[in-house]
N, C-alpha and C positions, 0 to 999 in steps of 0.2 A: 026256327033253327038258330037265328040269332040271342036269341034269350036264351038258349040252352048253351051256346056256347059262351055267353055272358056268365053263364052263371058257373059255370066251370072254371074259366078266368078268376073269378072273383071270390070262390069259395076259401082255398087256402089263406086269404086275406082276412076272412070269417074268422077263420076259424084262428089263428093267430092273436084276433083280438080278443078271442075269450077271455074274461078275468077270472083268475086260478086262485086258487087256497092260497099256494106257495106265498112265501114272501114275509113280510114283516105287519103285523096289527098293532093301531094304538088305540088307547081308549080307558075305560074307568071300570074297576070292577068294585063292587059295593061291600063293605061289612058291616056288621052290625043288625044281621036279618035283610030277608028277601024286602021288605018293606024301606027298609031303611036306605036316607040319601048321601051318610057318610059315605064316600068315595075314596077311592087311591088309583094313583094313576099306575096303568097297566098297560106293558107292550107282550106278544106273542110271535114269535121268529118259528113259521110253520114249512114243512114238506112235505107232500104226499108223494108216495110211493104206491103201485096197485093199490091201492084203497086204505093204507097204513099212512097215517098221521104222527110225525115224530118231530120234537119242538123243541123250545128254553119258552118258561114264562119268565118276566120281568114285572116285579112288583114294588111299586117309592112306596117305603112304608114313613109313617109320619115324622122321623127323624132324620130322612134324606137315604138312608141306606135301603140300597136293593135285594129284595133277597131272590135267587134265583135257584130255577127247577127243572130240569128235564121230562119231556113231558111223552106221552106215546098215545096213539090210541085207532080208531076207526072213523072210516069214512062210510056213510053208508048213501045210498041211491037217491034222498030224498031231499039228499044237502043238508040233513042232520049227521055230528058227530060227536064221539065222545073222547074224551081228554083226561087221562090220571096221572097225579104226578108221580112219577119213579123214584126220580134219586135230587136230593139237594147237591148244587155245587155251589163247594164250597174253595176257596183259597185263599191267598193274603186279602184279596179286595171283598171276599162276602165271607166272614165268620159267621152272620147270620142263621143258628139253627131254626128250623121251621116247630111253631108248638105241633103241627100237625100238617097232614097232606091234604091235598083235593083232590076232587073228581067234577068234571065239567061236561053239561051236557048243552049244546050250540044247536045252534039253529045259523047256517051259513047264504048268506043272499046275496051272490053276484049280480053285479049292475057296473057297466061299461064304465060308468060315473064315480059310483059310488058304493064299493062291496062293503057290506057290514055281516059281522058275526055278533050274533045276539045269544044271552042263554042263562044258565043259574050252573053256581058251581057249591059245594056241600062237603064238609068235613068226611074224610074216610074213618067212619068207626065201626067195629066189629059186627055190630047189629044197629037195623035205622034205628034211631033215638030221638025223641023232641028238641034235648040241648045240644045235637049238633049245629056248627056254624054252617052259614048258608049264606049265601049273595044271590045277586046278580052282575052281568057284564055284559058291556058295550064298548067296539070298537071297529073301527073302519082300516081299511087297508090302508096302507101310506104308500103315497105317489110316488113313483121314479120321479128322484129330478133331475132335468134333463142340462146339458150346456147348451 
């Protein structure tokens, strides 16, 4: 009896500490082919909604400017989801037009410690083709910090 009320106590506190999608990701997404270890540093500011996934990618391209994207997509059961970009924003700070869009497919690993989203993202073109751009990416949530 006392274990079952322990665990009643203590569940809400479980469940509180789940680590969620939501939030801000940073990390390296690759171009130049799935193989390749050119890098640019990548941040992802996600929310889930019922199982909708709606975002801004952040990507340093190699002359210090950001180009940024609105991003939407699904979450599905398995803690894989997918990611395509919508709309470029654009203003005074990112003129940056994009040569093209992407689609990103994750693989999402919650850990108390240490959540990472792993996956390959792929040029959107009409029909799959060999000369579309391709990566991969890696990034881990960024910690609240705390006072």
């Amino acid at each position: 009896m006392k274990a079952f009320l322990l665990t009643l106590f203590l569940l809400p506190f479980c469940v509180l500490a789940q680590p969620t999608l939501d939030g801000l990701w940073e990390g390296t997404m690759t171009v130049g082919g799935i193989y390749s270890d050119q890098a640019l540093p990548m941040q992802l500011y996600l929310t889930v909604e019922e199982g909708v996934i709606k975002g801004r990618s952040y990507v340093t391209l190699p002359d210090g400017k950001v180009l940024r994207m609105d991003l939407k997509g699904r979450l599905y059961g398995d803690r894989s989801f997918s990611l395509y970009e919508m709309n470029f924003v654009g203003d005074s700070e990112n003129d940056i037009m994009p040569e093209f869009n992407r689609q990103y497919q994750i693989v999402y690993k919650p850990d108390l410690w240490d959540s990472t989203i792993r996956g390959f993202w792929q040029e959107i073109k009409p029909h799959v083709r060999e000369d579309r751009r391709r990566g991969r990416m890696v990034l881990r949530k960024r910690k609240d910090e705390r006072a």
